[in-house]
C-alpha positions as CSV (number, residue, x, y, z in Angstrom):
1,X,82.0,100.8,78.3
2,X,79.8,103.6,80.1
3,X,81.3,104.0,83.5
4,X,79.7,104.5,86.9
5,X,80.4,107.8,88.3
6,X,80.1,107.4,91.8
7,X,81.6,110.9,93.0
8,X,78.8,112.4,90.8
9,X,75.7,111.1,93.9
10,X,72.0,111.5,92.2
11,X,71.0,114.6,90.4
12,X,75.4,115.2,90.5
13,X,74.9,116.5,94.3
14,X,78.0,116.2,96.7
15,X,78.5,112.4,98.0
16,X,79.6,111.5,101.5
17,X,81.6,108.3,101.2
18,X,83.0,105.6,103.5
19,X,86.4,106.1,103.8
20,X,89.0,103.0,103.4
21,X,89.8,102.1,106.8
22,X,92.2,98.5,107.1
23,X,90.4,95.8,109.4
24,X,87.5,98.1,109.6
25,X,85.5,98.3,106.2
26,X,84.5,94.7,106.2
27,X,81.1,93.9,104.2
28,X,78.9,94.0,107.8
29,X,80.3,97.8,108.2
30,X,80.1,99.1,104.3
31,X,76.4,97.9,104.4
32,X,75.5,99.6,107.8
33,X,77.3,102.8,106.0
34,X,75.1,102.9,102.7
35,X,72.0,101.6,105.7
36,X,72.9,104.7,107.0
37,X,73.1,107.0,103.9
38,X,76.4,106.9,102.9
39,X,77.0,108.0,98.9
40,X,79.6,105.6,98.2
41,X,81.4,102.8,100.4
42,X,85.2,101.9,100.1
43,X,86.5,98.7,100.6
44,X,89.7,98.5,103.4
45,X,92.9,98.7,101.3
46,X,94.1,95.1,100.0
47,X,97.4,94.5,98.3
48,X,97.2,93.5,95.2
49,X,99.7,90.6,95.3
50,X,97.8,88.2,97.5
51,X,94.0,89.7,96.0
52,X,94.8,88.5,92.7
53,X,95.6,84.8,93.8
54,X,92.3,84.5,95.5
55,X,89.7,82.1,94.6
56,X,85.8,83.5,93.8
57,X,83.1,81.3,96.0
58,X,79.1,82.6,96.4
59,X,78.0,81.6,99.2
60,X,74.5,82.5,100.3
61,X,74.1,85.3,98.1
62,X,77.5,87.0,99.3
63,X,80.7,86.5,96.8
64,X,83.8,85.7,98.7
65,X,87.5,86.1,97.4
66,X,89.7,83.2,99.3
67,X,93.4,83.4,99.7
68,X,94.0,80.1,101.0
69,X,91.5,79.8,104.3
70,X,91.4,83.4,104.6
71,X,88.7,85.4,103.0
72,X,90.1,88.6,101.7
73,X,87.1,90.1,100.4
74,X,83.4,89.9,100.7
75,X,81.2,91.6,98.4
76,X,77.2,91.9,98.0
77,X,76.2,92.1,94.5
78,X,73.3,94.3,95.0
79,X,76.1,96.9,96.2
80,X,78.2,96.8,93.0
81,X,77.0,100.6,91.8
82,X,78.3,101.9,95.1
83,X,81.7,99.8,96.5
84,X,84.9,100.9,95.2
85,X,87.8,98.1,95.7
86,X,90.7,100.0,97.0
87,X,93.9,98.3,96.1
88,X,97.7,98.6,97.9
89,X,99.5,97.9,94.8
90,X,103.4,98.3,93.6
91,X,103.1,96.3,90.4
92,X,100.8,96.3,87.0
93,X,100.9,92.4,86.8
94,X,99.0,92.1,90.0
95,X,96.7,95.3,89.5
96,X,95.6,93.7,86.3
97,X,94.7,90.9,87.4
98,X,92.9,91.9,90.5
99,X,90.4,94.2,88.3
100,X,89.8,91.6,86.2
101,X,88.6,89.4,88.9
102,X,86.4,91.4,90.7
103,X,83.8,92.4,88.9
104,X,81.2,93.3,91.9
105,X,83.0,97.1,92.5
106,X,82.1,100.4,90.2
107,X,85.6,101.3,91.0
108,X,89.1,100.5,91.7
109,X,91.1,103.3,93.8
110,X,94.6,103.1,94.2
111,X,96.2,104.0,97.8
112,X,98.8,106.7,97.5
113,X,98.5,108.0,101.0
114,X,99.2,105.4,103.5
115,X,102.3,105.8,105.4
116,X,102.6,102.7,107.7
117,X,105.1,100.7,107.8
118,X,102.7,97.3,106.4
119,X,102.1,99.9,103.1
120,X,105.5,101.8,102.8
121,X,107.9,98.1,103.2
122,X,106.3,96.7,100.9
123,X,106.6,99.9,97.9
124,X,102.7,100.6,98.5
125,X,100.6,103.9,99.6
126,X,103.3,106.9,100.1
127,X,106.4,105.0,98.8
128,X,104.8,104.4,95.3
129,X,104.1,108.0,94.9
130,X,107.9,108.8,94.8
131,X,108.4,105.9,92.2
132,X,106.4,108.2,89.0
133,X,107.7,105.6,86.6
134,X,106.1,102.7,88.2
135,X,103.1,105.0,89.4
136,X,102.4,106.1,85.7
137,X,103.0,102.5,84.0
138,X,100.0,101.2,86.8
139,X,97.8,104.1,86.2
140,X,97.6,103.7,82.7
141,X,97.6,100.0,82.9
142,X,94.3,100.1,85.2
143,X,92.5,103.2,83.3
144,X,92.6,100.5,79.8
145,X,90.4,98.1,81.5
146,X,87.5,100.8,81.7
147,X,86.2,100.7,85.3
148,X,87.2,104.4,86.4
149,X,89.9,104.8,88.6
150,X,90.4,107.1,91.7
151,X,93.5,108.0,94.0
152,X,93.7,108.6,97.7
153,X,96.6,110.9,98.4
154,X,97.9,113.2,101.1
155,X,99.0,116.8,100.7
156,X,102.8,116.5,99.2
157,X,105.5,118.8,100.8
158,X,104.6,121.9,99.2
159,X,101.6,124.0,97.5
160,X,102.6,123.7,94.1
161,X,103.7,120.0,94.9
162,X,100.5,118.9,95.4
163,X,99.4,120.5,92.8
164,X,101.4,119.2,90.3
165,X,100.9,116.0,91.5
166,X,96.7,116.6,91.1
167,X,97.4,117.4,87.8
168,X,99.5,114.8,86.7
169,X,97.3,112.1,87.7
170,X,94.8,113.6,85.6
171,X,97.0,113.6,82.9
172,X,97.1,109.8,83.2
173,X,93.5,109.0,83.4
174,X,92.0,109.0,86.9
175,X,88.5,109.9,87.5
176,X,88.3,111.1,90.6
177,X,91.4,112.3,93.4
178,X,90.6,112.0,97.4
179,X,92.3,114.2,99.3
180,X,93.6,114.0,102.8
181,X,94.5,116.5,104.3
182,X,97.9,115.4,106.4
183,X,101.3,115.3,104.9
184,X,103.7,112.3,104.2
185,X,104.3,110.9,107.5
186,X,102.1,112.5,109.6
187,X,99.4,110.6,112.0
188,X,96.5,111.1,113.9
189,X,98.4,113.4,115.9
190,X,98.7,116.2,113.9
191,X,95.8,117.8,112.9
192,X,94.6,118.2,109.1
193,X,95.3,121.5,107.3
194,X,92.3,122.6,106.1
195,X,93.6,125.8,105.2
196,X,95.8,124.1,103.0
197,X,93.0,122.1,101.7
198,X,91.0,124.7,100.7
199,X,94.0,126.4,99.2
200,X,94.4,123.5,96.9
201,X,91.0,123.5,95.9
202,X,90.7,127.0,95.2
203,X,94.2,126.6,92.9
204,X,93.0,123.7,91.7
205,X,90.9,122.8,88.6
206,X,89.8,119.5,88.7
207,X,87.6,118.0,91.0
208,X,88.3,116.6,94.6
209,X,86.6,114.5,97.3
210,X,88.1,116.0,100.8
211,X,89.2,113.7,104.0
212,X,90.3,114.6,106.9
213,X,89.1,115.0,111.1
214,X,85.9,115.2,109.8
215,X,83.6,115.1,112.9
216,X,80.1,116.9,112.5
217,X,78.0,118.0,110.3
218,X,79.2,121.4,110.5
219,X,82.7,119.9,109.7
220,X,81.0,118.4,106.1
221,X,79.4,121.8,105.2
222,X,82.8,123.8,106.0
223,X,84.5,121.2,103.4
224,X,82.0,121.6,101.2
225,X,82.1,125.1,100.6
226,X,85.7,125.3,99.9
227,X,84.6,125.3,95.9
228,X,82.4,124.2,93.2
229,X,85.1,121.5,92.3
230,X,84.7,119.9,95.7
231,X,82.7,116.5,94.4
232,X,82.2,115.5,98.4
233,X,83.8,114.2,101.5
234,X,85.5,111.2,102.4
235,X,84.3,110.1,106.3
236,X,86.7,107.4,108.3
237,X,86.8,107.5,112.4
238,X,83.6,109.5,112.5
239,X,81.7,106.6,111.1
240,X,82.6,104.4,113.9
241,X,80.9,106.8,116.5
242,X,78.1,108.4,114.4
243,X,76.5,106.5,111.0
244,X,74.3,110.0,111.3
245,X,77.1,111.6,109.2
246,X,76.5,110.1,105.9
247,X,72.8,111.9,106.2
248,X,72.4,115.9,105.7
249,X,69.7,115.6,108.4
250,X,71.4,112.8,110.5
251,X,72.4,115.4,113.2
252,X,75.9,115.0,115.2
253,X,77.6,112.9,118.1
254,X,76.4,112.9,121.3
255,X,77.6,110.0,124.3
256,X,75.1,107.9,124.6
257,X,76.0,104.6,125.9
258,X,73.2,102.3,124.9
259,X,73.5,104.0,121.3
260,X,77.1,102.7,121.7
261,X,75.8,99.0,122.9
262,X,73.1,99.7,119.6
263,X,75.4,100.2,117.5
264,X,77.6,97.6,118.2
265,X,74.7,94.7,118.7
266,X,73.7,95.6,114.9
267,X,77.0,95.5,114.0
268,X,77.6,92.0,115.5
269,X,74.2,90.8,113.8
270,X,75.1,91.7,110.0
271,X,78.7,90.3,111.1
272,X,77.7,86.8,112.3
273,X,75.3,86.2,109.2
274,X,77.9,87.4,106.9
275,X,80.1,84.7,108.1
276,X,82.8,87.4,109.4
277,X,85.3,85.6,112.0
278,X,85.4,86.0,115.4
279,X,88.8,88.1,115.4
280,X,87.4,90.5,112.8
281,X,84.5,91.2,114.7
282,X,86.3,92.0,118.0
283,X,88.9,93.9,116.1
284,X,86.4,96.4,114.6
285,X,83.8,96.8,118.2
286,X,87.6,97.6,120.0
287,X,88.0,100.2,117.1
288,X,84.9,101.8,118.0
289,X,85.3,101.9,121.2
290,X,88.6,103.5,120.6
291,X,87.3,106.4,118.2
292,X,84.7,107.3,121.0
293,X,87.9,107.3,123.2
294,X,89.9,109.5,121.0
295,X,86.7,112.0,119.9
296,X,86.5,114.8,119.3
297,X,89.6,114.2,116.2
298,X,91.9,116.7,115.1
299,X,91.9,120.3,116.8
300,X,89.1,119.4,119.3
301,X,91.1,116.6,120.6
302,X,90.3,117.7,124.1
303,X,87.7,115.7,125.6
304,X,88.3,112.8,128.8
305,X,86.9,109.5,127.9
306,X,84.2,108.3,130.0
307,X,84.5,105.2,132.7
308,X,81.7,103.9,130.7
309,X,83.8,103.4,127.8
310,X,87.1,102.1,129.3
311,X,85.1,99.5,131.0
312,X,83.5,98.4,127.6
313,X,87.1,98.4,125.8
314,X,88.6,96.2,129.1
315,X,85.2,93.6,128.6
316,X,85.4,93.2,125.0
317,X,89.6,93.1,125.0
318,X,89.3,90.2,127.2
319,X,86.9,88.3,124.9
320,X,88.3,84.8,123.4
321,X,84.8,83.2,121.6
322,X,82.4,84.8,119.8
323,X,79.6,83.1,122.1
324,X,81.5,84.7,124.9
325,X,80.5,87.9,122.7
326,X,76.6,87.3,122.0
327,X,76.6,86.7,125.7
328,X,77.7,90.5,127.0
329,X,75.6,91.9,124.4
330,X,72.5,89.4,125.7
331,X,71.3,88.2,122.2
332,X,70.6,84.5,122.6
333,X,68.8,84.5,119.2
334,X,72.3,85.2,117.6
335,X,73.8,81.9,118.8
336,X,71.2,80.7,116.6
337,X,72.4,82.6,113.6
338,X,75.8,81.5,114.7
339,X,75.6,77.9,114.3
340,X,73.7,77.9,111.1
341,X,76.6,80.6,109.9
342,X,79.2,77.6,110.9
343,X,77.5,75.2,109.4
344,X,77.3,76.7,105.9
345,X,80.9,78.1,106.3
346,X,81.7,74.1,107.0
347,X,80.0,72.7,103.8
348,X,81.5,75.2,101.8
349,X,85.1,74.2,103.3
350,X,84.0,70.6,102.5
351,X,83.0,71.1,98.8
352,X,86.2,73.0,98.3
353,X,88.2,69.6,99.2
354,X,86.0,67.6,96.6
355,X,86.9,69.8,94.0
């Protein structure tokens, strides 16, 4: 089976990907990424256990994975070449079956770097990574089936940890490592070590995707320049302030509250026709609004956030309907969209019980 390199980008030029973010990367947001430029688009992290049980529906040209009522997973065929599925994972039972469900993804990564308590209690992200055994019985399980498969992992506790760590998921199979560039347990608040980053790439001979308080352009090229192994960069918070990253030419961040209102009006749109609920929506315009709050990231972490913003966070917290929601943003055309969205969603729930 020939395999879709997606790290590679046309004419094997750097990518800029969509970095998995949970609650965020929802089908609305992965397309305005690749709308925007973006190389490659990540799905948010699933867990394998509950993916795998999920029923496949199409509906309106979308393909839906179901757990129960809830829809895990929502793909767009046309995007297949460029969405990798990111899975949270602890077994090779699961994995297996997830991969071979979803076909609509060029790639499966596995999440080695998350260390929240959701991940880590359940023997996902940074907990797997100390279980090799496990680790290398899933790795080789996955790499079988043929789609390539990717890692996202932090830095480990030393230089030559890391490194060893690189190399020995190579050993197994992956394509492609992502590398973050925290340790194990720490958060946002600590900035990324980029000097160790571009240690590890310099000491390093295979090839890496960086992440990491990525923030403007001149942010990408730094990265970019740490070797000829560096296959791209990974961009998470960034993307929820300024799309413009994914392009070369697609300049940097600026305040601008009616881009902000933009933004989050075309956001709504693609969300409301792609059937996304109401408490999805609101969860990822309050995450925006938050990475505005919290820019510049990492060691520029120094800015005030504007009244403008905390009044938009206080308007849209306080938001119980979506029709509340096209109101504030003064679309009247979307409740339109809305009701014909509900409608569909509502046949589809009553074909379901025939069956």
């Amino acid at each position: 089976m020939k395999q879709e390199k997606w790290w590679m980008g046309n004419n094997g030029e750097q990518v800029r990907v969509l970095a998995p973010m949970v609650g965020i990367c929802t089908v609305s947001y992965r397309t305005m990424a690749l709308d925007a430029g973006a190389s490659a688009v990540f799905t948010e992290e699933l867990v394998s256990k509950r993916l795998c049980e999920c029923k496949r529906v199409e509906n309106s040209g979308l393909i839906q994975y179901i757990h129960k009522n809830d829809v895990m997973l929502t793909l767009k065929p046309e995007q297949q070449s460029k969405t990798i599925l990111q899975l949270g994972t602890f077994d090779v039972e699961s994995s297996i079956k997830c991969v071979s469900l979803i076909k609509e993804v060029c790639g499966i990564d596995i999440n080695l770097g998350c260390g929240m308590w959701f991940s880590t209690k359940g023997e996902m992200g940074q907990a797997l990574v100390s279980n090799r055994d496990k680790l290398e019985k899933i790795v080789k399980a996955l790499v079988k089936l043929g789609k390539p498969i990717s890692a996202k992992i932090r830095l480990q506790q030393t230089h030559e940890e890391t490194l060893e760590f690189i190399q020995w998921l190579y050993s197994l199979g992956i394509s492609i490592i992502s590398l973050h560039g925290r340790h194990h347990k720490e958060l946002y608040g600590v900035d990324c070590d980029w000097v160790e980053l571009e240690k590890v790439v310099k000491d390093c001979p295979y090839d890496l995707i960086l992440n990491g308080d990525i923030c403007k352009q001149e942010d990408i090229t730094k990265l970019l320049s740490f070797g000829k192994n560096v296959r791209g960069v990974m961009i998470g918070r960034a993307s929820g302030i300024h799309l413009g990253l994914f392009n070369p030419q697609g300049g940097d961040y600026v305040f601008d509250e009616n881009k902000t209102k933009m933004r989050m009006t075309d956001f709504v749109q693609r969300a409301i026709k792609d059937g996304l609920r109401f408490t999805k929506i609101k969860f990822v315009l309050l995450q925006i609004i938050r990475y505005e709050k919290d820019y510049p990231f990492g060691s520029w972490r120094r800015g005030k956030t504007t009244l403008k913003l905390n009044q938009m966070n206080q308007r849209i917290s306080s938001l119980k309907t979506i029709e509340q929601l096209i109101d504030i943003i003064s679309l009247p055309e979307l409740k339109k969209e809305l009701v014909q969205s509900q409608n569909t969603n509502e046949s589809i729930e009553e074909e379901k019980k025939l069956k």
